[in-house]
MOPAC internal coordinates of N, CA, C and O (Angstrom, degrees):
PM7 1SCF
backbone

  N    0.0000 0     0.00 0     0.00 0    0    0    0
  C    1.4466 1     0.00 0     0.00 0    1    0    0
  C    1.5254 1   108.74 1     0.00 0    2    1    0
  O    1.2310 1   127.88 1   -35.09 1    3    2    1
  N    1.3896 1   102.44 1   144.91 1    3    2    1
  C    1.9360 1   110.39 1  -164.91 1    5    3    2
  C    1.7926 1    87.55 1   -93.00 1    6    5    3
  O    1.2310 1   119.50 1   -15.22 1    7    6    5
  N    1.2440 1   118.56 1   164.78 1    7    6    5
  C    1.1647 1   152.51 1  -161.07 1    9    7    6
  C    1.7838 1   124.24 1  -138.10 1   10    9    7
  O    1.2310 1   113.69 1  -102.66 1   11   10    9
  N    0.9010 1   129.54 1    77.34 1   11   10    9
  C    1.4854 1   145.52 1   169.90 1   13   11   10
  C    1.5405 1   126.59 1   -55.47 1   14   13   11
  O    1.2310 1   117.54 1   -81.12 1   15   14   13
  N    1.3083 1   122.28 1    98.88 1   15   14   13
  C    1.4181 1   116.00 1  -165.69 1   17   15   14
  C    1.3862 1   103.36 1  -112.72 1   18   17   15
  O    1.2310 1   118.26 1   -43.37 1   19   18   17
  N    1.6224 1   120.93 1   136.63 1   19   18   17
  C    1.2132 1   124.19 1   168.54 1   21   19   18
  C    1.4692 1   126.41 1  -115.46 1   22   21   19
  O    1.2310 1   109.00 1   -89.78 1   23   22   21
  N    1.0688 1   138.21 1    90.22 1   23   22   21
  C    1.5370 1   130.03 1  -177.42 1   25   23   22
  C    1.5490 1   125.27 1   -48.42 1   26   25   23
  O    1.2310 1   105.77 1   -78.75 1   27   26   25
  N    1.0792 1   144.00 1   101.25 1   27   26   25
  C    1.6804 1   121.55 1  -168.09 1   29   27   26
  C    1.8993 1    86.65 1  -129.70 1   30   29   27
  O    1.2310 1   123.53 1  -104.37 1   31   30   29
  N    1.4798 1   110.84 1    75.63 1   31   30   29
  C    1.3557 1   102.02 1   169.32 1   33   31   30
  C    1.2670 1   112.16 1  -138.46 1   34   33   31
  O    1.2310 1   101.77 1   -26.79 1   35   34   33
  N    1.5844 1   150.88 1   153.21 1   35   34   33
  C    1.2319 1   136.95 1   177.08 1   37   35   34
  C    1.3416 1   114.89 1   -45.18 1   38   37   35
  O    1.2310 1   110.60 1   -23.95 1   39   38   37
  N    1.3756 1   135.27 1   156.05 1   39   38   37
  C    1.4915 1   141.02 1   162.01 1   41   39   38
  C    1.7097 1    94.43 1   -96.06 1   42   41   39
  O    1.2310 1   124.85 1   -47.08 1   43   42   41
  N    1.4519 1   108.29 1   132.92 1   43   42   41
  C    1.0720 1   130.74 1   147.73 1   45   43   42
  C    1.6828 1   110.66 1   -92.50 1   46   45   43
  O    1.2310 1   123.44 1   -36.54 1   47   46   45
  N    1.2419 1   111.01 1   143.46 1   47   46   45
  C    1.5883 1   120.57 1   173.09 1   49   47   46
  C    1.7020 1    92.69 1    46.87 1   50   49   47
  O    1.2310 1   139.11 1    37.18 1   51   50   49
  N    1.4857 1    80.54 1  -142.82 1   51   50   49
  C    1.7644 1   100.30 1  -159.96 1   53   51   50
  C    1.2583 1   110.14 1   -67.45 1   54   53   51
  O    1.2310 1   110.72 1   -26.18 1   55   54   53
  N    1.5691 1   135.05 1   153.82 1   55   54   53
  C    1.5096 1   131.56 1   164.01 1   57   55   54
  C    1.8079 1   116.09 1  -110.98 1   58   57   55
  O    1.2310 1   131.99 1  -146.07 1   59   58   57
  N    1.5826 1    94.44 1    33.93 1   59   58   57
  C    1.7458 1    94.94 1  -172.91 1   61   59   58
  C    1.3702 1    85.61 1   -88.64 1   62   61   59
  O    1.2310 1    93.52 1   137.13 1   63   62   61
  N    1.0264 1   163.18 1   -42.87 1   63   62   61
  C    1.6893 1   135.47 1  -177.82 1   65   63   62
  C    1.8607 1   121.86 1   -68.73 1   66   65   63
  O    1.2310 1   129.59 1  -173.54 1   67   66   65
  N    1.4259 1    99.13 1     6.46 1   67   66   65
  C    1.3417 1   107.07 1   169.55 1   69   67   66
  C    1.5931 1    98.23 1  -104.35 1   70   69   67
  O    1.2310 1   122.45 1   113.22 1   71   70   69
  N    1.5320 1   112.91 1   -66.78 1   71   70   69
  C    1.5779 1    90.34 1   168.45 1   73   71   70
  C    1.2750 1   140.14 1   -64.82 1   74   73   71
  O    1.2310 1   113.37 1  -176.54 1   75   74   73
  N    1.1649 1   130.14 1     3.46 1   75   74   73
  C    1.5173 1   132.69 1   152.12 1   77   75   74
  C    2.0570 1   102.09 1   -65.03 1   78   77   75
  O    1.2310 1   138.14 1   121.51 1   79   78   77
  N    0.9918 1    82.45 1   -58.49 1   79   78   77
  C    1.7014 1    82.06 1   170.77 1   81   79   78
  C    1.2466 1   128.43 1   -24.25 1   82   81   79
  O    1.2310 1   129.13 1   104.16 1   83   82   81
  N    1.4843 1   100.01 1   -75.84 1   83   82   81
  C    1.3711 1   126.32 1   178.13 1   85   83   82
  C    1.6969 1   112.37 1   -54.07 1   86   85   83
  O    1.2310 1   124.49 1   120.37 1   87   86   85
  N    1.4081 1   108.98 1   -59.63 1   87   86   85
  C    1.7281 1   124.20 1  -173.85 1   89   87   86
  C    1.6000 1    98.30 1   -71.68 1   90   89   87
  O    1.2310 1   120.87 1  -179.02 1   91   90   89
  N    1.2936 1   115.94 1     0.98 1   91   90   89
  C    1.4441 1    94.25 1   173.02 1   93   91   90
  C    1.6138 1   131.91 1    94.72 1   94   93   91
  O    1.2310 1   130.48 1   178.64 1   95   94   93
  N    1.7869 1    97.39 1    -1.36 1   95   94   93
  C    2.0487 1    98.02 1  -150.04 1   97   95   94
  C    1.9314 1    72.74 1   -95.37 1   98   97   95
  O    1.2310 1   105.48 1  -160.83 1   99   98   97
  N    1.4632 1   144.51 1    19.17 1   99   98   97
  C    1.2063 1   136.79 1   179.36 1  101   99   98
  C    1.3673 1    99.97 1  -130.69 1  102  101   99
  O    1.2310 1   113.74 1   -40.71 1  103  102  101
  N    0.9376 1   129.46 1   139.29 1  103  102  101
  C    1.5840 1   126.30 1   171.56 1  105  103  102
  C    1.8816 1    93.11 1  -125.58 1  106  105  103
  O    1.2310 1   127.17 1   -55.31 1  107  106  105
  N    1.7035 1   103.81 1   124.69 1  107  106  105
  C    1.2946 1   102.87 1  -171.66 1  109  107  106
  C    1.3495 1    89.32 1   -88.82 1  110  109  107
  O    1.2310 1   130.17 1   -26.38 1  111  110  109
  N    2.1762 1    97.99 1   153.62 1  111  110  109
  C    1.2020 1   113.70 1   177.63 1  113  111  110
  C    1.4580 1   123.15 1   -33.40 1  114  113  111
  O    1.2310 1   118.28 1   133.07 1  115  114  113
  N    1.9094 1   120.88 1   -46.93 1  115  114  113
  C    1.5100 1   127.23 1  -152.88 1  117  115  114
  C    1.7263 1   100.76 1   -93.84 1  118  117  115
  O    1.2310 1   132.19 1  -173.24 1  119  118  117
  N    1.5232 1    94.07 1     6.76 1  119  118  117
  C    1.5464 1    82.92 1  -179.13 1  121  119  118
  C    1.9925 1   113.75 1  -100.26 1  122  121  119
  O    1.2310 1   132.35 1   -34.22 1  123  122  121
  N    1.5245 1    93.75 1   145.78 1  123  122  121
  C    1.2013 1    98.69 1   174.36 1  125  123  122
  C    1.1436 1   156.26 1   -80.60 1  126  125  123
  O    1.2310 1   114.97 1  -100.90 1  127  126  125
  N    1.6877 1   127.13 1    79.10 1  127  126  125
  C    1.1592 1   141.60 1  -151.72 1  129  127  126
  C    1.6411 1   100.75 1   -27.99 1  130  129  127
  O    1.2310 1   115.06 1   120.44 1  131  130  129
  N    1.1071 1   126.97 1   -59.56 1  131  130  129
  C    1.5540 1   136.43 1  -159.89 1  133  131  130
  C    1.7910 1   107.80 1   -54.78 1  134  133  131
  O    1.2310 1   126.41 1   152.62 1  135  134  133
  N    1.2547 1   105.28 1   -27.38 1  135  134  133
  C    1.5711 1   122.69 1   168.82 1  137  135  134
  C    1.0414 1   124.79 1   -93.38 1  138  137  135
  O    1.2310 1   113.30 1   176.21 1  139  138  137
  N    1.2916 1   130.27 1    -3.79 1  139  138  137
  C    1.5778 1   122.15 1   172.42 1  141  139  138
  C    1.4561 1   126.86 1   -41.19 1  142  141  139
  O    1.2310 1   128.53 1   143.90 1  143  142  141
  N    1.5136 1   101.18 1   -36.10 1  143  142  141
  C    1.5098 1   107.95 1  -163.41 1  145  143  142
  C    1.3506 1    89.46 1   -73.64 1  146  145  143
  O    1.2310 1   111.50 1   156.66 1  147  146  145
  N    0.8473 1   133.62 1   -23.34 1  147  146  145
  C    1.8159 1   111.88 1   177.00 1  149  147  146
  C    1.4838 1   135.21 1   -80.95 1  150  149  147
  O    1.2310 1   136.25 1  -176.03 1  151  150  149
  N    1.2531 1    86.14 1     3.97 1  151  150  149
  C    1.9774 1   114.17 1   158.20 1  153  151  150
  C    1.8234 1   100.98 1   -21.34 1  154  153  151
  O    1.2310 1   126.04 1   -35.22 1  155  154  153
  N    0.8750 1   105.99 1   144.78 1  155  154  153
  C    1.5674 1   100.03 1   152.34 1  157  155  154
  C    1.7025 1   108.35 1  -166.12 1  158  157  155
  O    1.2310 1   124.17 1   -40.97 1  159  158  157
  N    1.5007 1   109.61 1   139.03 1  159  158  157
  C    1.6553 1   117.72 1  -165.77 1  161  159  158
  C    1.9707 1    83.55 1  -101.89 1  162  161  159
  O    1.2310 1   141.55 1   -54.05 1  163  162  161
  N    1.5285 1    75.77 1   125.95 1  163  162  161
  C    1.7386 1    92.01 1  -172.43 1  165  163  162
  C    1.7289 1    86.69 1   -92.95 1  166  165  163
  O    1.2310 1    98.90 1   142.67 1  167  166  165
  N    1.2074 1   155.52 1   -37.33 1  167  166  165
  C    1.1342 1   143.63 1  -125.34 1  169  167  166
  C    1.4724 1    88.73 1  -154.74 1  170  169  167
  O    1.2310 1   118.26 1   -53.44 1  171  170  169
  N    1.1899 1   120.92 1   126.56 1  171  170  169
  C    1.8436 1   125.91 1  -175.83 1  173  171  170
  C    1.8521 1    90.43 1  -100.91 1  174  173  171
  O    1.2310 1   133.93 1   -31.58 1  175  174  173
  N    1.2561 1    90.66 1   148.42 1  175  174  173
  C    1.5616 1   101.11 1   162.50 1  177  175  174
  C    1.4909 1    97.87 1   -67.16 1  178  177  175
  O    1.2310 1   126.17 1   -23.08 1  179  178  177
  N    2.0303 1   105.75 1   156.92 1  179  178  177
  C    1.3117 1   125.17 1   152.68 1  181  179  178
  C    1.5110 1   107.23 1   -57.18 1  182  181  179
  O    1.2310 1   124.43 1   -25.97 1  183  182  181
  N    1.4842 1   109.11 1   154.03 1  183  182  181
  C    1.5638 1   113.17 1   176.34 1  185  183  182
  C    1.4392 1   103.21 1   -60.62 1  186  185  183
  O    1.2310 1   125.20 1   -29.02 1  187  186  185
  N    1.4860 1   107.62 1   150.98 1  187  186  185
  C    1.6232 1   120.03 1   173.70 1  189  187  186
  C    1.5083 1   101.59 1    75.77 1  190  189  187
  O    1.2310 1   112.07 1   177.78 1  191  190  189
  N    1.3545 1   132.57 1    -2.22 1  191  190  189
  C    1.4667 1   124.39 1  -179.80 1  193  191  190
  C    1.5161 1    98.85 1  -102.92 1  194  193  191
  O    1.2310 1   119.82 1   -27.24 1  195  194  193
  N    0.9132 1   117.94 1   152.76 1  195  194  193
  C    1.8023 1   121.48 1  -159.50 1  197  195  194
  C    1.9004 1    97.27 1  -148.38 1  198  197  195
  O    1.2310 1   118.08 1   157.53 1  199  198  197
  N    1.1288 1   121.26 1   -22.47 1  199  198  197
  C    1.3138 1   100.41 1   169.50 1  201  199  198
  C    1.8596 1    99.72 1  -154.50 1  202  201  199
  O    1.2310 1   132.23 1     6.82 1  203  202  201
  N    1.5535 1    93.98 1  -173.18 1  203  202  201
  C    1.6267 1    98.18 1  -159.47 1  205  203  202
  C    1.8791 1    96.29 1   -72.86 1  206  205  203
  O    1.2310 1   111.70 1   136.42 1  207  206  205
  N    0.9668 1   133.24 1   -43.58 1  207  206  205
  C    1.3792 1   142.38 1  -176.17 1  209  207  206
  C    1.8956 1   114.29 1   -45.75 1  210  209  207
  O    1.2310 1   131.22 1   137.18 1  211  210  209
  N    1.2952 1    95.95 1   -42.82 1  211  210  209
  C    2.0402 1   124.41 1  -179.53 1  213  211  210
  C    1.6185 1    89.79 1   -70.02 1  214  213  211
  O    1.2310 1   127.84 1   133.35 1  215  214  213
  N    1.0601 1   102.50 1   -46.65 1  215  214  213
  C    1.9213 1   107.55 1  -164.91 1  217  215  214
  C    1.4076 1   111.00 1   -57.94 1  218  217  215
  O    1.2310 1   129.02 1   122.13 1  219  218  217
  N    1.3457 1   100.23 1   -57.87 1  219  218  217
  C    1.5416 1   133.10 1   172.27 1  221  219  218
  C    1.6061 1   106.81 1   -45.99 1  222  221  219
  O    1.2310 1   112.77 1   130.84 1  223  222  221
  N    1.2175 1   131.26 1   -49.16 1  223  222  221
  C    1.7175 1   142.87 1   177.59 1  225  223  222
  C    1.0439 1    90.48 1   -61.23 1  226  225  223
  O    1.2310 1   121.02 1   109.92 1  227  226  225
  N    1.5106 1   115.66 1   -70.08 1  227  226  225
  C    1.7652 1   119.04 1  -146.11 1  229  227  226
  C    1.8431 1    98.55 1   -59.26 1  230  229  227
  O    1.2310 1   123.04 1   119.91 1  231  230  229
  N    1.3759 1   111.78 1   -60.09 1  231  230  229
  C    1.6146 1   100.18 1   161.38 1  233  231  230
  C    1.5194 1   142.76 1   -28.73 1  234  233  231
  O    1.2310 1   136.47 1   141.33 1  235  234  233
  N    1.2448 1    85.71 1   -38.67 1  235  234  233
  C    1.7385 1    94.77 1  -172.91 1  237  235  234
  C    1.7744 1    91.35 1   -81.95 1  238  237  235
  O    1.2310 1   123.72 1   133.99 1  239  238  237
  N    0.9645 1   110.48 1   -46.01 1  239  238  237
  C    1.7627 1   102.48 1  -177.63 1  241  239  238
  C    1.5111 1   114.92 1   -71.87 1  242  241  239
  O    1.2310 1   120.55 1  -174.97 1  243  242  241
  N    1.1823 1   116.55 1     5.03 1  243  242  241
  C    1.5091 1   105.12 1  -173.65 1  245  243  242
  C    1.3846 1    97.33 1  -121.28 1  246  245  243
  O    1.2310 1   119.27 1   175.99 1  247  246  245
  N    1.3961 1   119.00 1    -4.01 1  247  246  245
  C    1.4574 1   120.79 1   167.14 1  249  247  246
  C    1.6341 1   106.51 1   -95.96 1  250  249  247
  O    1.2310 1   117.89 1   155.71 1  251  250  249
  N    1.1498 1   121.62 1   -24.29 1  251  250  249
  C    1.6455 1   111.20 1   161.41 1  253  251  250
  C    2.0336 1    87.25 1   113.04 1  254  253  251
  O    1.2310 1   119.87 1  -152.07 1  255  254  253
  N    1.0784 1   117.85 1    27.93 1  255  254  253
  C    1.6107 1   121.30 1  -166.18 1  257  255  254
  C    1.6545 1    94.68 1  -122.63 1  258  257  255
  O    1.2310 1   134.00 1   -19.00 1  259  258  257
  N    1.3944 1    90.54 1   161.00 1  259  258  257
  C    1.7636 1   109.88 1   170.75 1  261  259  258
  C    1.4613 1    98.70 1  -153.85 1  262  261  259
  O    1.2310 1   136.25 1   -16.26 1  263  262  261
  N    1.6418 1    86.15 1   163.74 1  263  262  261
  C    1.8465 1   114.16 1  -155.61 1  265  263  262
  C    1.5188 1   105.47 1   -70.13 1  266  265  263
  O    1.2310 1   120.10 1   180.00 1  267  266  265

């Protein structure tokens, strides 16, 4: 059975060890190499956005907000 995680907590400082997380550049210890391939990206970046951090900007600027 698959497992769904949602974070809903303030970020202090930086959130690059969550997006390494997320994008994949960390593979946590309990996870199972042999299963990766069943990854699946439910939500595509907007065009020209290339990672979760770009996504995250381009949002905040198109809602009229800052960090």
């Amino acid at each position: 059975m698959g497992f769904v995680v949602l974070h809903m907590e303030k970020a202090h400082g930086s959130d690059s060890g969550t997006t390494a997380h997320i994008e994949r550049f960390i593979i946590p210890k309990n996870a199972d190499p042999t299963r990766t391939h069943l990854n699946r990206r439910l939500i595509e970046y907007p065009d020209g956005v290339k990672d979760r951090s770009a996504a995250i900007q381009q949002r905040l600027e198109e809602a009229g907000l800052t960090r």
